[in-house]
C-alpha positions as a printed NumPy array, in Angstrom:
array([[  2.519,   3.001,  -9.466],
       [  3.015,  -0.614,  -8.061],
       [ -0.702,  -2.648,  -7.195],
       [ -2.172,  -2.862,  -3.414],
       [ -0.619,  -6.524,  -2.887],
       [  2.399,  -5.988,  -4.486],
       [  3.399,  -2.859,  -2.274],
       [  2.299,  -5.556,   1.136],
       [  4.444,  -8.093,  -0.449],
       [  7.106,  -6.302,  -0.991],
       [  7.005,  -4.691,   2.593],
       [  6.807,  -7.713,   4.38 ],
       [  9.581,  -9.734,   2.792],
       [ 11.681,  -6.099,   3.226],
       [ 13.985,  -5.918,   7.237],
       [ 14.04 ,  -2.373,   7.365],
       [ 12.318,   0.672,   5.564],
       [ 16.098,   2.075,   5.19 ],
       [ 16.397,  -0.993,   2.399],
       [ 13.623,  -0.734,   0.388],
       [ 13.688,   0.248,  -3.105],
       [  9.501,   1.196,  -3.049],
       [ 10.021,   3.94 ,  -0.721],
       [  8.007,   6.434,  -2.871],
       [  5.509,   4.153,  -2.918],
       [  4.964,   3.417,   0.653],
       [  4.818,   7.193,   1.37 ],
       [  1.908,   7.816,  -0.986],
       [  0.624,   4.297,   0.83 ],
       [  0.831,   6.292,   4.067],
       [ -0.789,   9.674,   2.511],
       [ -3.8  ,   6.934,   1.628],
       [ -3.883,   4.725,   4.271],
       [ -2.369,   6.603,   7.279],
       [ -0.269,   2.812,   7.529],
       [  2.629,   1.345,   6.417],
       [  1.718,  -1.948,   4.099],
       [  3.145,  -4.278,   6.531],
       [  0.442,  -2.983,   9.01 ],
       [ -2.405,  -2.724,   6.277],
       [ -1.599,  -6.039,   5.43 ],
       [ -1.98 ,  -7.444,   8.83 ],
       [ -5.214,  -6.454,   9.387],
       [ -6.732,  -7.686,   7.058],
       [ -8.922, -10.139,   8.188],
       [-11.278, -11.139,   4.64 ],
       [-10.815, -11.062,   1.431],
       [-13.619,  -8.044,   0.994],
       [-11.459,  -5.927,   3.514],
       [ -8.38 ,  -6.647,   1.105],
       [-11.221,  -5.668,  -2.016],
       [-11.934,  -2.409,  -0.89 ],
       [ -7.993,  -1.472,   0.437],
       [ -7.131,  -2.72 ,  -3.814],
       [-10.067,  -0.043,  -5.051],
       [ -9.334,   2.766,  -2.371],
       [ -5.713,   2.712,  -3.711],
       [ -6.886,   2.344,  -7.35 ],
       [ -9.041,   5.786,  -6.709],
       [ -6.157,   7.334,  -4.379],
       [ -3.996,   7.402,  -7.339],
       [ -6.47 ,   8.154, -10.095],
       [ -7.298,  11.253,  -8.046],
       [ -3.056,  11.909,  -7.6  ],
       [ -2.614,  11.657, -11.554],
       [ -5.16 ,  13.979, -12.153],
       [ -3.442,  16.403,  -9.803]])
């Protein structure tokens, strides 16, 4: 599973979801985060909210391996 910021990254620099290569990725990025990265991304507005986005999506797929 790719990290947090390289999943935004990737997402911005991408035109359309129809040419992305991470597209299982960005679903289970939805399943977590209800957004798209490009959105989660933009919102960020400090370097604590980007923190605690990196360690929710750390846990989200701890718990998903376990499954």
């Amino acid at each position: 599973m790719k990290n947090y910021c390289d999943i935004c990254f990737k997402c911005n620099d991408t035109e359309t979801c129809y040419t992305c290569e991470q597209f299982d990725d960005c679903v289970k990025f939805k399943e977590c985060f209800g957004h798209i990265p490009s959105k989660m991304w933009g919102a960020m507005a400090s370097f604590d909210d980007i923190l605690r986005c990196v360690e929710k999506w750390r846990v989200y797929n701890e718990q998903t391996v376990k499954q």
